[in-house]
C-alpha positions as CSV (number, residue, x, y, z in Angstrom):
1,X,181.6,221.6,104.0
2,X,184.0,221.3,100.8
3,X,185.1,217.5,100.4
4,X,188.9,217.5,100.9
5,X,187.7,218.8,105.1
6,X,184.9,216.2,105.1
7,X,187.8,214.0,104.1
8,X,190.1,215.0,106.6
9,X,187.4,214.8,109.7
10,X,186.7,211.3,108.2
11,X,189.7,210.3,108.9
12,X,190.9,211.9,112.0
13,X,187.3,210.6,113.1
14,X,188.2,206.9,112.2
15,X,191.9,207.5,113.4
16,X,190.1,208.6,116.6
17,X,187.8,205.2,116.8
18,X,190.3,202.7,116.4
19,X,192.8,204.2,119.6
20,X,189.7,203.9,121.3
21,X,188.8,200.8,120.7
22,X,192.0,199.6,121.4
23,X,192.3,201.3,124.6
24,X,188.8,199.7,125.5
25,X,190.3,196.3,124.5
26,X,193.0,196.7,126.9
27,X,190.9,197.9,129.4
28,X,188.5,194.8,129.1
29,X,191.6,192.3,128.4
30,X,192.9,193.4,131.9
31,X,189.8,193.0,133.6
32,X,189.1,189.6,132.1
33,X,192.6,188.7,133.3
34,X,192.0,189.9,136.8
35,X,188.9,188.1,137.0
36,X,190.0,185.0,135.6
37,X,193.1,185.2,138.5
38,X,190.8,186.3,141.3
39,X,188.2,183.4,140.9
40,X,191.1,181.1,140.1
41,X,192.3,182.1,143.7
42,X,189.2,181.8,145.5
43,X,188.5,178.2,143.7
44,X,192.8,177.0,144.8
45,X,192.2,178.4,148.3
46,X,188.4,176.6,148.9
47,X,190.2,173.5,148.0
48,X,193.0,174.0,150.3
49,X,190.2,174.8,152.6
50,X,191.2,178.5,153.2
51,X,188.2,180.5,151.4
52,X,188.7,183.7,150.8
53,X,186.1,185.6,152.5
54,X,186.0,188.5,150.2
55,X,186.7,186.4,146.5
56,X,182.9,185.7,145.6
57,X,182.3,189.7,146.0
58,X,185.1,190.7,144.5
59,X,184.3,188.5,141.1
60,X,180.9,189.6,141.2
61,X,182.3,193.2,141.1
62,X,184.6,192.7,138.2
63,X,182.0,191.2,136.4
64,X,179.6,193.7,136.3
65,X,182.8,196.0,135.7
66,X,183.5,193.6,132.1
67,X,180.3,193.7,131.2
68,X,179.3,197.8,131.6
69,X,183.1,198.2,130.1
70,X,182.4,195.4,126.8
71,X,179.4,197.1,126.2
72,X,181.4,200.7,125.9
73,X,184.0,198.5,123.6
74,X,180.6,196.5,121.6
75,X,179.6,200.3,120.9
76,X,182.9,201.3,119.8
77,X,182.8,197.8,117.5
78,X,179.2,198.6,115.9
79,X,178.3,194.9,117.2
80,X,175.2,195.6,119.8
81,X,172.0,193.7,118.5
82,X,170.0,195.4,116.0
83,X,167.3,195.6,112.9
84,X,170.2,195.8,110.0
85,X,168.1,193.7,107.7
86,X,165.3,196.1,108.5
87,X,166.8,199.3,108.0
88,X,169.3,198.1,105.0
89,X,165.9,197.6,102.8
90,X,165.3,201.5,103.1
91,X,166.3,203.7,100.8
92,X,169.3,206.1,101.4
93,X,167.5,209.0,103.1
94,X,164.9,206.8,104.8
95,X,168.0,204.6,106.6
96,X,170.0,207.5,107.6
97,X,167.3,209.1,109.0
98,X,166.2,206.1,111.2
99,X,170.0,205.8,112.5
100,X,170.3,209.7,113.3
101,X,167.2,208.8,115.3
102,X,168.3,205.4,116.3
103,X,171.9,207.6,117.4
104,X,170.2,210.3,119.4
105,X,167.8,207.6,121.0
106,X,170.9,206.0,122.3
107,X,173.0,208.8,123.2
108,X,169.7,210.5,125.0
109,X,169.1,206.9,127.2
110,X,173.1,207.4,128.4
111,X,173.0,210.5,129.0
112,X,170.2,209.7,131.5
113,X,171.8,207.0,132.6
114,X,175.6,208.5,133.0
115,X,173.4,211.5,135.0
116,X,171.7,209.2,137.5
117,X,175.0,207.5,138.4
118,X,176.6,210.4,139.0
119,X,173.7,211.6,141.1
120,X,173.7,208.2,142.9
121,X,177.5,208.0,143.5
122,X,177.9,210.4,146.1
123,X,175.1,208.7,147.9
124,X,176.2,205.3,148.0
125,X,179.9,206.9,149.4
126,X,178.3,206.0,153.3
127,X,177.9,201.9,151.9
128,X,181.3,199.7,151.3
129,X,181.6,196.5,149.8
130,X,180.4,193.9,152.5
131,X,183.7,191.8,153.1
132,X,186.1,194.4,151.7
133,X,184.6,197.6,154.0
134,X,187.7,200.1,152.8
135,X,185.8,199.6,149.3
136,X,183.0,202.2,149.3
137,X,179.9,201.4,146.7
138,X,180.6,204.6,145.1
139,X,183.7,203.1,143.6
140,X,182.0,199.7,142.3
141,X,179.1,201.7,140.9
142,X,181.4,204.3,139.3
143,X,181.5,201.9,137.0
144,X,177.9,203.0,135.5
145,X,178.3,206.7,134.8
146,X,181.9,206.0,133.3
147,X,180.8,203.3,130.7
148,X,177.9,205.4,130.1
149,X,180.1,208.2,128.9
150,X,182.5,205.7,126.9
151,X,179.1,204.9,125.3
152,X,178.5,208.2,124.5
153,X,182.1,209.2,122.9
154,X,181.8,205.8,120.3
155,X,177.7,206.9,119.8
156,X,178.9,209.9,119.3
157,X,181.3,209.9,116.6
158,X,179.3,207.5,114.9
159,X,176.3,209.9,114.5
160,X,179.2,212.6,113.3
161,X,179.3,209.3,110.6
162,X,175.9,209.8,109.3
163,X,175.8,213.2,109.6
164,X,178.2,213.7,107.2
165,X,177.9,210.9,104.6
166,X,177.0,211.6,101.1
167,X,176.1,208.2,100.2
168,X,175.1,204.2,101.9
169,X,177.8,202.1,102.7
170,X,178.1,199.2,100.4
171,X,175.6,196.6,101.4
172,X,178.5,193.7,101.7
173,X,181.5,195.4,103.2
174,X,181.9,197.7,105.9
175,X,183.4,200.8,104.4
176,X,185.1,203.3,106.6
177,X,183.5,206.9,106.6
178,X,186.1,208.1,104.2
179,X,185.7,206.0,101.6
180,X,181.4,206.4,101.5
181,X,182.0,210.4,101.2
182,X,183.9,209.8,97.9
């Protein structure tokens, strides 16, 4: 592949990461919000002694939401915990060998996962939420096949990274894909 394309799909492939992760920042701003409102609620109306019957269910739901969506946006981010010490001391061919492997380990696992939940959604359809019944299960567990793709879209076109890079990042800065194919 001659450099000036390599180039180019550097940084359409960058371009493409950062509207992501921005769209994932909105999408886990708003749920934070939500949350923060709906348990804001529920604790205002306890006090008043009017409880919300359906609040502690509800929060429970968007926090599993935040926290399958923030891992999708953590993936996009490169900030999941892991052995960088360990794999930085490698040499070159050794370290972008173990994070193609690493890459396909994680893209393989969600995969899995994103094809059990959507085996398991249609299933759960017959179950609602307990104090909100028009809410089926399949829509609060939707949540796992969905952020399991998202996963998959930032693993994705961060293996397309070390697929094509010619040479290590710099070990002190984080250098975009364009600038390490130079």
């Amino acid at each position: 592949m001659p450099t000036a394309s390599i180039s180019a799909t550097c940084t359409a492939i960058d371009r493409f990461r950062s509207i992501y992760g921005r769209l994932l920042e909105w999408v886990v701003i708003g749920l934070m919000v939500i949350l923060a409102v709906e348990v804001t609620l529920g604790v205002v109306f306890r006090f008043i002694g009017q409880s919300l019957i359906w609040y502690d269910e509800v929060a429970s739901m968007l926090l599993a939401w935040l926290t399958f969506y923030g891992s999708a946006l953590a993936s996009v981010k490169r900030v999941h915990i892991g052995c960088p010490e360990l794999v930085a001391t490698m040499p070159w061919p050794a370290r972008r060998a173990a994070n193609i492997a690493a890459e396909l380990l994680v893209i393989a696992f969600f995969t899995l996962l994103a094809g059990v939940g959507i085996w398991i959604t249609p299933i759960l359809a017959t179950d609602a939420l307990v104090s909100i019944p028009a809410i089926p299960m399949s829509v609060v567990q939707s949540v796992i096949p969905i952020s399991a793709a998202l996963i998959i879209v930032a693993e994705v076109s961060y293996l397309i990274d070390l697929l094509v890079a010619k040479k290590p990042a710099a070990p002190d800065a984080e250098l975009s894909l364009s600038e390490r194919i130079q």
